[in-house]
C-alpha positions, 0 to 999 in steps of 0.5 A, spaced: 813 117 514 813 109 515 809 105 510 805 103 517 802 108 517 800 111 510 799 103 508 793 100 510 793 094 515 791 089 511 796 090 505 800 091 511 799 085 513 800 082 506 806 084 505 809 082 512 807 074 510 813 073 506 811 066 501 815 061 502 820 057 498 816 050 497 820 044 494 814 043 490 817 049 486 821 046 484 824 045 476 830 040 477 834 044 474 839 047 479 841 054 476 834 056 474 831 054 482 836 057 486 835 063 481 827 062 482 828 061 491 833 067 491 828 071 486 823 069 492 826 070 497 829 078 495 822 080 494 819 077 500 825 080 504 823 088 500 816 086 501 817 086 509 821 092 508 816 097 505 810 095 510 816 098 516 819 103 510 816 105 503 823 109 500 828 104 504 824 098 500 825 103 494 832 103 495 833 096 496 829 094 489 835 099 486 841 097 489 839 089 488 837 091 481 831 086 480 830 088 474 837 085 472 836 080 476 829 079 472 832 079 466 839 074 467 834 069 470 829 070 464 835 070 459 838 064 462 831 061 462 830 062 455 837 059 453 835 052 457 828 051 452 831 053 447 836 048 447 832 042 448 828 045 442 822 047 447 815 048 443 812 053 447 819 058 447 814 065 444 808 064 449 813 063 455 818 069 452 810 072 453 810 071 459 817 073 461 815 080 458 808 079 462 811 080 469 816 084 467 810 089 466 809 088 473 816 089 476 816 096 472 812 100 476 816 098 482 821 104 480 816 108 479 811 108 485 812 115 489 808 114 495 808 107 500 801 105 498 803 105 490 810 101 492 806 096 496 801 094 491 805 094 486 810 089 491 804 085 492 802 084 485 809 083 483 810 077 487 804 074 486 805 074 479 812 071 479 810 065 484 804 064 478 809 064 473 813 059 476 807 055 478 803 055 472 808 056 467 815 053 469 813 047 472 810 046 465 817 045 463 819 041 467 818 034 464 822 036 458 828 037 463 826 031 466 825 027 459 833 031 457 835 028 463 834 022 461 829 021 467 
């Protein structure tokens, strides 16, 4: 069955209005924003995918392994404060373990409506983190920079 037609309209239409990369996003640290711009860009690309075909976003979400991808990305994050001695590193690690409490439940959702409300909940989560959290760093890799 379609996730059209065992997801609501409105979560349907959700899911289908993909949030685009700003330049606003960005850090100024060229691995960390491609990382964030593709993270971005795969669960829009599922999202859309679950309002046409629940168990095909599923899928995807396996054979991508975002939850790997998650986890490189946080990884590879946490290196970069800690080497510039980043004094907020604990609370931002919290975070991390935050949104990956809401990309858990993408593997676990066993219907379309679950799947899609777990998707939504994800992405908005991730772009809040990158919004409220990572831009928070950004003057210390500017200052590093010697910018």
């Amino acid at each position: 069955m379609s996730a059209i037609g065992s997801v609501s309209t409105s979560l349907s239409d959700s899911l289908l209005r993909p949030i685009p990369w700003l330049m606003s996003f960005a850090i100024d640290e060229d691995m960390i924003d491609r990382e964030h711009q593709h993270l971005i860009s795969l669960i829009n690309e599922i999202c859309a995918l679950a309002a046409r075909h629940g168990a095909e976003a599923q899928e995807r979400l396996m054979r991508e392994d975002a939850a790997g991808l998650l986890d490189s990305h946080f990884a590879h994050e946490e290196r970069i404060l800690d080497d510039i001695g980043f004094s907020d590193l604990l609370s931002h690690q919290r975070e991390h373990d935050h949104i990956r409490t809401l990309i858990a439940p993408l593997y676990s959702q066993q219907h379309d409506l679950g799947l899609a409300r777990a998707l939504l909940s994800a992405r908005t989560g991730l772009v809040e983190h990158i919004i409220r959290h990572d831009l928070g760093f950004k003057s210390h890799l500017l200052d590093r920079d010697g910018r």
